[in-house]
C-alpha positions as CSV (number, residue, x, y, z in Angstrom):
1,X,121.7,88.9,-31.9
2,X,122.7,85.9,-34.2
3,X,123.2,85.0,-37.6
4,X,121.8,81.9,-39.0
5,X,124.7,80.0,-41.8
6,X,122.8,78.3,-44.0
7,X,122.4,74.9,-42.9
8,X,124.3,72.1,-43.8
9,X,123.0,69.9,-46.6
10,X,121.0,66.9,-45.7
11,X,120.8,63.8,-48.3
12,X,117.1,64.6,-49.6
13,X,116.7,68.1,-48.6
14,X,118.9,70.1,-50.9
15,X,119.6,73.4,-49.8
16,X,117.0,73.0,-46.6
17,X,117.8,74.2,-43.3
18,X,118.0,70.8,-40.7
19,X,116.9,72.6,-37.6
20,X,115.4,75.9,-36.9
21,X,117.6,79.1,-36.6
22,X,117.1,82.6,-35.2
23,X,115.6,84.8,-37.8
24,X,116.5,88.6,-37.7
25,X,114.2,91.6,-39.2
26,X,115.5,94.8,-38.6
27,X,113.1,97.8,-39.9
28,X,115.0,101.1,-39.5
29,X,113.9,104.8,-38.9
30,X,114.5,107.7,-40.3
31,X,113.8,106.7,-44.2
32,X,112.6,110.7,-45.7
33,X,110.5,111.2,-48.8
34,X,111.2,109.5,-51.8
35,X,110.6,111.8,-55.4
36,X,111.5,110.8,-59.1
37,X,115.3,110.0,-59.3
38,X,116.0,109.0,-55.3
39,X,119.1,106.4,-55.3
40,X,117.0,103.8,-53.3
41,X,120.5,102.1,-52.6
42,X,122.4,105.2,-50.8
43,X,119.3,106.0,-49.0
44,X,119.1,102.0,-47.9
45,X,122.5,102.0,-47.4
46,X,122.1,105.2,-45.0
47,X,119.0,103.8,-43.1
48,X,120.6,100.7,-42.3
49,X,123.6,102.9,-40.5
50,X,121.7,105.2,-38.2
51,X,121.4,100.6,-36.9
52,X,125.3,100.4,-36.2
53,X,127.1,97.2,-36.5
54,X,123.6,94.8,-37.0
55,X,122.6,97.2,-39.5
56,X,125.4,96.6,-41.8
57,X,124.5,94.5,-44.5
58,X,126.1,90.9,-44.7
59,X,126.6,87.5,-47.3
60,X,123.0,86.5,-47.0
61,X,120.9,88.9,-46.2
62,X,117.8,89.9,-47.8
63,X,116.6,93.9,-47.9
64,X,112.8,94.0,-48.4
65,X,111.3,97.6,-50.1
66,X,108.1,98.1,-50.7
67,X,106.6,99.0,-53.7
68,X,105.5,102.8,-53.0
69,X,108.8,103.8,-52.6
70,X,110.1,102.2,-56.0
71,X,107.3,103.3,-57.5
72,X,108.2,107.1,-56.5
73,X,112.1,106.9,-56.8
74,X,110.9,105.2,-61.2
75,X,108.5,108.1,-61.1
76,X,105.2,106.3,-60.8
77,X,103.2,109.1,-59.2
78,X,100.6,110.3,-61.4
79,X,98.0,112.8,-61.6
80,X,94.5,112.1,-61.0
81,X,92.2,109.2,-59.1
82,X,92.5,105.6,-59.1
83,X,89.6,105.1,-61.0
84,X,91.3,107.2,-64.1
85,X,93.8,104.9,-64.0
86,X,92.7,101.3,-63.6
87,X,92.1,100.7,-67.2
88,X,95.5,101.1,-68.5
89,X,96.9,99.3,-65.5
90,X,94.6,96.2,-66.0
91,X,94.8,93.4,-68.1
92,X,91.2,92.3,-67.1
93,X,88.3,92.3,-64.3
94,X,88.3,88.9,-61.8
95,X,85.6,90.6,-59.7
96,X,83.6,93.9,-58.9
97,X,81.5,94.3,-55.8
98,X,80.2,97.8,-55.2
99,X,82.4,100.0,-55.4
100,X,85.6,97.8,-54.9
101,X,87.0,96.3,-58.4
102,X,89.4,93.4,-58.1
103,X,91.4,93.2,-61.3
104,X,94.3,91.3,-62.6
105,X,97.5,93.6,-63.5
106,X,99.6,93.9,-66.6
107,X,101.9,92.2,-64.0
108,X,99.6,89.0,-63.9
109,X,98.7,89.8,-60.3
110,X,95.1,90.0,-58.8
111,X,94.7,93.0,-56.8
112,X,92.1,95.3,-55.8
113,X,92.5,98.7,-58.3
114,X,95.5,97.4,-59.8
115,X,97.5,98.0,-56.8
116,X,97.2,102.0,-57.4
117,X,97.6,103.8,-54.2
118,X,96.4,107.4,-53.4
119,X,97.6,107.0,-49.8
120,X,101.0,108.9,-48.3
121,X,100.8,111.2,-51.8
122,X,100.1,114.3,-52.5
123,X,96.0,115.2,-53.1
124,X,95.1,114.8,-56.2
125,X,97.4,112.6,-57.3
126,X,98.1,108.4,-57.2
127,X,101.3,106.1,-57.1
128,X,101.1,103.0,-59.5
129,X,102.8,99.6,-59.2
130,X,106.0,99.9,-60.4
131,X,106.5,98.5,-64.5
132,X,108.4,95.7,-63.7
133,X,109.6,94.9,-60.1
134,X,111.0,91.8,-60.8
135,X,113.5,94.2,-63.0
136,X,113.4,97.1,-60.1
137,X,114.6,94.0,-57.3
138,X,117.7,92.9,-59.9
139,X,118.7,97.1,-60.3
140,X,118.6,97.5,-56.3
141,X,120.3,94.5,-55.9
142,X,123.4,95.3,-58.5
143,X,123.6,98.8,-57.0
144,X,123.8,97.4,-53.4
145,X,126.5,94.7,-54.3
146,X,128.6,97.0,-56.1
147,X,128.6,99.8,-53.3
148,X,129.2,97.1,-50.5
149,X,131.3,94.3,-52.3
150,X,129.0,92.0,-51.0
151,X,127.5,89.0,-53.4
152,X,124.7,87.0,-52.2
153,X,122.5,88.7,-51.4
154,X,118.6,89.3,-51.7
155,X,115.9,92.1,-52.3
156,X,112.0,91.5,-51.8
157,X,109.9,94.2,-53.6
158,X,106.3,94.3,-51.6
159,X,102.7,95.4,-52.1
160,X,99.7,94.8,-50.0
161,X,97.2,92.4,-50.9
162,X,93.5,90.9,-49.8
163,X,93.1,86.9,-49.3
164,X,90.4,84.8,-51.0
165,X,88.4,83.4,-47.8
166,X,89.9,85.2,-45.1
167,X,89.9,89.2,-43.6
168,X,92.1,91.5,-43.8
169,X,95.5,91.9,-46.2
170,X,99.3,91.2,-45.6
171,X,102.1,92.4,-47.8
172,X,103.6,89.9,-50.8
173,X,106.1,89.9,-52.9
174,X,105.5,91.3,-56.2
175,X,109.4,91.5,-56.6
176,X,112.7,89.5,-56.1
177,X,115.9,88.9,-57.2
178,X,119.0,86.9,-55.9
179,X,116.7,84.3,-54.0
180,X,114.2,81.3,-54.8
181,X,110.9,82.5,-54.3
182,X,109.1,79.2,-53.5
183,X,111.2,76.8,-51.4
184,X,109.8,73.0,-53.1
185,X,109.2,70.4,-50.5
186,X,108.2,67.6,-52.7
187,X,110.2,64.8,-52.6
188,X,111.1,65.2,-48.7
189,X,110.4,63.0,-45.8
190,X,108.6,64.1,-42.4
191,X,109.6,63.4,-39.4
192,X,106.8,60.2,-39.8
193,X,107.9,58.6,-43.0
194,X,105.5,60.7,-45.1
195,X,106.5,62.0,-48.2
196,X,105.4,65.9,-49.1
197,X,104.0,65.7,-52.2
198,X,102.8,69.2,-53.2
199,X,104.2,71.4,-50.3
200,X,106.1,74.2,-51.6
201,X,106.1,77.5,-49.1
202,X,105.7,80.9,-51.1
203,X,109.3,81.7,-48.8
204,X,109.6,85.2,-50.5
205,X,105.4,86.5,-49.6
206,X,106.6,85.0,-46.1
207,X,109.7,87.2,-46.2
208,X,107.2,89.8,-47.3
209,X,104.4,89.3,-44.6
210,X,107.7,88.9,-41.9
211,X,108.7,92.6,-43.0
212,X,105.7,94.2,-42.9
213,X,105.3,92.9,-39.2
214,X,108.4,94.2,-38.4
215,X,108.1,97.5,-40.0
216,X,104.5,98.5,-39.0
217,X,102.0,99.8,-41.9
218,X,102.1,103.3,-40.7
219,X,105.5,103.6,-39.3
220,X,107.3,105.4,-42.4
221,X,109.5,102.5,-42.6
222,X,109.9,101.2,-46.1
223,X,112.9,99.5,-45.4
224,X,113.4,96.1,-43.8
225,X,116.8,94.2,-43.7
226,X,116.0,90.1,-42.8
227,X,118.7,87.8,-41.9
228,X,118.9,84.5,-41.3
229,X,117.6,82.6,-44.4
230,X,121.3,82.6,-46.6
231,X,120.6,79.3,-47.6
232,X,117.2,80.5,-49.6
233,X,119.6,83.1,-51.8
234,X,121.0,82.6,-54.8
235,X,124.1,83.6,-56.8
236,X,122.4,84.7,-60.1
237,X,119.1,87.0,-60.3
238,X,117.0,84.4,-59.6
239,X,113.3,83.5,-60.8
240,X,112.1,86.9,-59.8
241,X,108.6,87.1,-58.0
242,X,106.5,86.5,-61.5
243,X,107.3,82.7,-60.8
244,X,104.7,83.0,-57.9
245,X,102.1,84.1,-60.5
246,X,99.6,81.6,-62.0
247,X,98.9,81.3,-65.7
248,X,95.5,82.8,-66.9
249,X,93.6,79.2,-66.5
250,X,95.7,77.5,-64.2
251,X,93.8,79.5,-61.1
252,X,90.7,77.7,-59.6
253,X,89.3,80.9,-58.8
254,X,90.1,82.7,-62.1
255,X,87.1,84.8,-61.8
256,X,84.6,85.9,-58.6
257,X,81.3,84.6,-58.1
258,X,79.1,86.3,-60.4
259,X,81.4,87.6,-62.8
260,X,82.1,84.3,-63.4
261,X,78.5,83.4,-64.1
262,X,78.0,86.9,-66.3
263,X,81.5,84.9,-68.5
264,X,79.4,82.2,-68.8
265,X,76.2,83.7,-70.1
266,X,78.0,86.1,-72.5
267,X,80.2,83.1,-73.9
268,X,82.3,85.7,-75.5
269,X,85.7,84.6,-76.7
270,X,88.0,86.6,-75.2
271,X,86.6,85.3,-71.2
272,X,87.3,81.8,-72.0
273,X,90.8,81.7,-70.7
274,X,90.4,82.0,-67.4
275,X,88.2,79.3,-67.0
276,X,91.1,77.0,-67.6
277,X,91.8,73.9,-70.6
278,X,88.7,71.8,-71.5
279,X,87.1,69.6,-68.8
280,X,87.1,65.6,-69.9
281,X,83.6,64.7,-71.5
282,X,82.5,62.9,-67.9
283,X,83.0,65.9,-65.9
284,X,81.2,68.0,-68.2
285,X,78.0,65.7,-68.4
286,X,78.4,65.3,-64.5
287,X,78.5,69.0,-64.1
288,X,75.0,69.7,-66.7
289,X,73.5,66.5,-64.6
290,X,74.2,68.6,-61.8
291,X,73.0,71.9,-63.0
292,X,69.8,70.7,-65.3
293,X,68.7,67.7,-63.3
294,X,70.2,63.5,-64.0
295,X,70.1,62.4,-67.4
296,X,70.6,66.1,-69.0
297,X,73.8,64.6,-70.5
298,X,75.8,61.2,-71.8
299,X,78.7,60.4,-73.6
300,X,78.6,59.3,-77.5
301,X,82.0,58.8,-79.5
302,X,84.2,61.4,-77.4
303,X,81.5,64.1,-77.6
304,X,78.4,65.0,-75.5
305,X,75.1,65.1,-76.3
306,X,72.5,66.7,-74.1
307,X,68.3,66.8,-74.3
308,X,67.5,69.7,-76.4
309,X,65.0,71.7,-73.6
310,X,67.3,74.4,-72.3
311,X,70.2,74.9,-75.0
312,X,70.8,78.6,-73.6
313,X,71.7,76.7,-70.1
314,X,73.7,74.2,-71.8
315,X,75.4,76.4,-73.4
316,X,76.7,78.7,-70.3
317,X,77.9,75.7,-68.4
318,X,79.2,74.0,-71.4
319,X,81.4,77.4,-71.8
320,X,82.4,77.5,-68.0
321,X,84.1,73.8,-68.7
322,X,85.7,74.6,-72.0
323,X,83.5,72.8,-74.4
324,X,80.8,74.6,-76.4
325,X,77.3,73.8,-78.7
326,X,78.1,72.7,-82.3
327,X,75.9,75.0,-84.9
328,X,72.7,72.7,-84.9
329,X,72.1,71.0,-88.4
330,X,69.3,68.7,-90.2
331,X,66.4,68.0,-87.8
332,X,65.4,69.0,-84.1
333,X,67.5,66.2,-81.7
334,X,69.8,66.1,-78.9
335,X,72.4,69.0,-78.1
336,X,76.1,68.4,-79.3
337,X,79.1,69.8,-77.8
338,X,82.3,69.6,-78.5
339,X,85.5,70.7,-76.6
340,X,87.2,74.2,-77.6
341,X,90.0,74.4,-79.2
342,X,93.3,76.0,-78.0
């Protein structure tokens, strides 16, 4: 087995690797129960020496953990069903469909039941998603550097997770410290003279999915060293994993389906920020054209007016593109909207 250095720089490609190298993921056996209070470190530490000399941890490797173990050694395990606790671990609903609820987190991530697990605990009870794992990543990684000396090096907190348009679920990373979570592209040249505009590989939910594949979903082994991407490490904390999370309204998909259409028709105040920032006034009278049949909507002196048949309609996509009615005054005309304010 080999080790990967990182790769030498290359003029343009800071910190990027010039040629493909071997990339090691070790997932060792033997890892026990976790309760309230386990030293995740010793018992890493431990694991990774029932593996002998590759097992030993190195300058730049990465130790991935997933979340249900964190969440047990911080004391995350709680009485009662998922349902009892979804409230208080939800900032708001993206999308229900029977009895499945896809919700985004106090963390900012979108997950289905807030991530809450009732899986490998004891019955009657459930394991939430750890407070901060961003902040559980930097305490494993200071407790691993100062019981092996060693200084750059990473730690992937994980959590399983659905995809938008495709089946099934992979681990991400819901964690990190000591590495850069995305890896940016733009700015770089292909091998044909392109330039890569907006590429920029989510490296630590790679690291994540590369773990998980190594250590099996129901192989009791939460612990997974990889080696072989030094040059993605860094010598501080890091961003942490909440720099893979989008802003409420900078996500194209910020609700489901029909939740987003109930948001529209309720038009309350609180919904609106998921939508995203106000829609210029041609996309707005492109998109009631589209809805309510051409010539629903034009332009007049930055605002749009609309014919007066169907203001209820109006109103709902009006609200779904960040503008909304004016309070109607003097006599019966044409429909004004305006865009909403900040």
């Amino acid at each position: 087995m080999s080790v990967s250095d990182p790769a030498p720089q290359v003029p343009g490609e800071a910190r990027g690797r010039t040629a493909a190298a071997p990339v090691l993921a070790l997932a060792p056996e033997g890892v026990g129960e976790v309760a309230a209070g386990t030293d995740l470190a010793d018992l890493l530490l431990a694991a990774l020496a029932g593996l002998g000399e590759p097992g030993r941890l190195r300058e730049g490797d990465v130790v991935v953990v997933t979340s249900k173990v964190v969440s047990k050694a911080e004391g995350r395990v709680v009485p009662g069903t998922r349902e009892e606790h979804l409230a208080t671990e939800s900032r708001r609903l993206v999308a229900r469909r029977g009895p499945t609820s896809i919700v985004r987190t106090r963390h900012g991530l979108t997950m289905a039941a807030a991530g809450i697990d009732a899986s490998n605990v004891a019955l009657g009870s459930c394991v939430l998603l750890p407070l901060d794992p961003d902040a559980s990543a930097r305490a494993l990684r200071g407790a691993l550097r100062t019981r092996t000396g060693l200084r750059r090096l990473g730690v992937v907190v994980t959590d399983t997770a659905g995809r938008a348009w495709r089946e099934g679920q992979t681990d991400i990373a819901i964690g990190a410290a000591g590495l850069r979570v995305l890896e940016d592209f733009a700015g770089r040249v292909d091998a044909h003279g392109n330039e890569l505009a907006v590429t920029a590989p989510a490296v630590a939910d790679e690291i994540a999915g590369l773990a998980e594949l190594a250590s099996g979903k129901l192989g009791g082994r939460p612990f997974v060293l990889v080696r072989g991407r030094a040059d993605l490490l860094t010598d501080d904390d890091g961003p942490g994993a909440t720099a893979l999370v989008r802003a409420e309204g900078g996500d194209l998909f910020g609700y489901g389906a029909r939740q987003a259409v109930i948001a529209a028709v309720a038009r309350r105040p609180e919904d609106r920020t998921p939508f995203g920032a106000p829609v210029p006034a041609e996309e707005l009278v492109a998109a009631l054209d589209l809805a309510l049949g051409a010539g629903t909507a034009r332009t007049r002196e930055g605002a749009v007016l609309c014919r007066p048949g169907r203001p209820d309609a109006v109103a709902a996509v009006a609200f779904a593109h960040g503008w909304e009615l004016q309070v109607p005054g003097g006599a019966p005309g044409d429909l004004r909207l305006h865009p909403l304010g900040p």
